[in-house]
C-alpha positions in Angstrom: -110.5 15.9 -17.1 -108.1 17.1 -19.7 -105.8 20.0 -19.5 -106.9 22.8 -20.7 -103.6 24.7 -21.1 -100.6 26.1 -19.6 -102.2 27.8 -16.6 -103.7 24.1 -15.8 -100.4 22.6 -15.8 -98.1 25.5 -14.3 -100.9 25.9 -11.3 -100.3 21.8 -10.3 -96.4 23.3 -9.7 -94.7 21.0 -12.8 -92.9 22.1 -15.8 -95.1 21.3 -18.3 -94.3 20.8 -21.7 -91.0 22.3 -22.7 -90.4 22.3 -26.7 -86.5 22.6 -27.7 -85.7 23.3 -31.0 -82.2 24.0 -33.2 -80.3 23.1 -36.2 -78.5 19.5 -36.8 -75.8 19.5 -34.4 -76.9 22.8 -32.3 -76.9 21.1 -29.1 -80.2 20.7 -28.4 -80.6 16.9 -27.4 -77.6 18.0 -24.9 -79.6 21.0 -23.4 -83.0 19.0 -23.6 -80.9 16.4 -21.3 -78.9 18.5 -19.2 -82.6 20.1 -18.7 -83.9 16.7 -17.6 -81.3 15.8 -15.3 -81.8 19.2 -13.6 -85.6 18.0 -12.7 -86.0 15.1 -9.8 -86.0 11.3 -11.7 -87.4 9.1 -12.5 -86.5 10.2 -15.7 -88.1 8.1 -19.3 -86.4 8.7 -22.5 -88.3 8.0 -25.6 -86.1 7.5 -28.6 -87.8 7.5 -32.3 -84.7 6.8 -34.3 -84.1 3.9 -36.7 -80.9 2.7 -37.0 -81.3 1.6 -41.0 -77.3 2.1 -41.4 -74.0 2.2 -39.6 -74.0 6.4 -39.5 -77.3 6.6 -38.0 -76.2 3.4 -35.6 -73.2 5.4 -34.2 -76.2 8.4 -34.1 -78.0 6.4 -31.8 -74.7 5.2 -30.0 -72.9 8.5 -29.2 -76.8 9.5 -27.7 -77.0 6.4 -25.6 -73.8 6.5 -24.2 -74.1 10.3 -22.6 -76.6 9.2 -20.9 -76.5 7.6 -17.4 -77.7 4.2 -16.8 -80.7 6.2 -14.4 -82.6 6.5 -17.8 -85.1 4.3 -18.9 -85.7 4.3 -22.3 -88.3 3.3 -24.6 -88.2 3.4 -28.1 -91.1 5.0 -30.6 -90.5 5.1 -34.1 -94.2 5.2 -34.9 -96.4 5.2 -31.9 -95.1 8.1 -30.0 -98.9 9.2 -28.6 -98.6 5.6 -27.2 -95.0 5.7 -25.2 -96.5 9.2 -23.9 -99.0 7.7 -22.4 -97.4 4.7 -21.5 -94.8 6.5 -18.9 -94.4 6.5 -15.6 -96.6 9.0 -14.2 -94.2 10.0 -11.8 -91.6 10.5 -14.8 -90.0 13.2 -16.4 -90.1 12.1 -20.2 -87.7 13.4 -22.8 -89.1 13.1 -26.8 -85.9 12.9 -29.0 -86.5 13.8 -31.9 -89.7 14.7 -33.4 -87.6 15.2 -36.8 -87.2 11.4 -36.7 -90.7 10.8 -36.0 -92.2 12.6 -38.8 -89.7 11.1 -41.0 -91.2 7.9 -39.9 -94.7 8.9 -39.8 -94.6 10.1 -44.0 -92.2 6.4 -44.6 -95.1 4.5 -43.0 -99.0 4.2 -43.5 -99.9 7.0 -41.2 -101.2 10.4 -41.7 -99.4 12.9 -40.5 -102.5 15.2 -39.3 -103.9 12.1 -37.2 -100.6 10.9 -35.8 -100.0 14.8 -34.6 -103.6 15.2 -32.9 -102.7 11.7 -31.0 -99.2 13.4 -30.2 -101.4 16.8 -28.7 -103.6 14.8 -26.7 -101.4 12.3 -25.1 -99.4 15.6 -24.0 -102.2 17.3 -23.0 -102.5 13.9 -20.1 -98.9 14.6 -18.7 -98.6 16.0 -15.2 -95.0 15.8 -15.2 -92.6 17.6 -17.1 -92.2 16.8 -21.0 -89.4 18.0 -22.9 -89.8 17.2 -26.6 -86.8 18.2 -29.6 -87.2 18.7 -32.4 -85.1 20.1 -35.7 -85.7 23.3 -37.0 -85.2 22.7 -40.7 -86.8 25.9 -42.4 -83.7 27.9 -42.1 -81.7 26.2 -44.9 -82.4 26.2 -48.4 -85.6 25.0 -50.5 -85.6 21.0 -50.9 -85.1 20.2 -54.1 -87.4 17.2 -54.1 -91.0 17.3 -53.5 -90.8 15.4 -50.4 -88.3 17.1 -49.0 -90.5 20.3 -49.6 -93.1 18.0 -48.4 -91.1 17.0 -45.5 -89.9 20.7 -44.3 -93.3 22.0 -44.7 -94.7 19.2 -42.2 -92.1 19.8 -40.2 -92.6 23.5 -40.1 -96.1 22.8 -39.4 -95.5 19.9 -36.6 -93.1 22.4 -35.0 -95.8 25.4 -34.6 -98.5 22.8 -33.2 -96.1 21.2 -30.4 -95.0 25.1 -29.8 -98.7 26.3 -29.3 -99.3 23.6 -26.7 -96.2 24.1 -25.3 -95.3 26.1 -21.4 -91.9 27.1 -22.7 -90.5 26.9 -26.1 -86.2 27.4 -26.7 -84.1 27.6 -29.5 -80.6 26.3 -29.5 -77.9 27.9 -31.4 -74.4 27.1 -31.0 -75.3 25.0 -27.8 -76.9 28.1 -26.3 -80.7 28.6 -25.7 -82.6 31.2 -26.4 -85.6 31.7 -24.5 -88.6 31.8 -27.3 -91.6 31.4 -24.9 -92.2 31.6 -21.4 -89.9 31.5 -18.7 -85.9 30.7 -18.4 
């Protein structure tokens, strides 16, 4: 039966889904980690970046080499719904970053709208915890392109599904969160 919502998941006694957001370098992958690590492993990280040049390589380096070899990691540029679902039950899983999956999802043949309902239902089948990170990116100035309006507008609207379904939403700033929703 699926979950119906935060009360489901908080009476089975597990985190739920925790949504942390912040700027580009704000910390959040750290806290989402640190966050992780302070739960009981197995712990699944599920990494949607492409390395399509040296900078975003060392990206995906520096990330990698924080964290201990006690991770298992699977990597989802596209198919995120299907790496939910395709953890360990027993697993705390850590989604980083949804940024990068969009970004992927509007490069590719997908449609956003679908690829975000799959994303909400494989969550919605988690019993563990689920700690997803994602950019904020609607605090800067207006895109100049039309994608990139395109691009912070999805991302705006991504951001306020995943927080909806979400037991506790937190926004980093400076490397400190700040409770948005639910508890500390």
């Amino acid at each position: 039966m699926p979950d119906s919502g935060p009360r489901d998941r908080a009476s089975r006694g597990n985190e739920g889904i925790i949504f942390v957001l912040g700027g580009a370098r704000s910390g959040k992958s750290r806290f989402a980690e640190s966050l992780v690590e302070s739960l009981q492993p197995p712990w699944v990280y599920i990494a949607t970046a492409e390395a399509h040049d040296d900078e975003m390589a060392a990206r995906i380096a520096e990330h990698q080499a924080r964290r201990a070899s006690s991770w298992q990691t699977l990597e989802a540029a596209h198919e995120l719904h299907v790496a939910i679902r395709g953890a360990p039950e027993d697993a705390i899983v850590l989604v980083d970053c949804l940024t990068l999956w969009l970004s992927n999802i509007m490069h590719g043949p997908y449609d956003v709208g679908d690829a975000t309902a799959q994303l909400e239902d494989a969550l919605r089948t988690r019993k563990k915890a689920t700690v997803l990170v994602s950019n904020e990116v609607g605090l800067g100035l207006v895109p100049e392109t039309p994608l990139g309006r395109a691009f912070r507008d999805s991302q705006g609207r991504l951001n306020q599904r995943i927080a909806a379904v979400a037991d506790r939403v937190i926004f980093v700033v400076a490397g400190q969160p700040l409770i948005v929703k639910g508890n500390a």
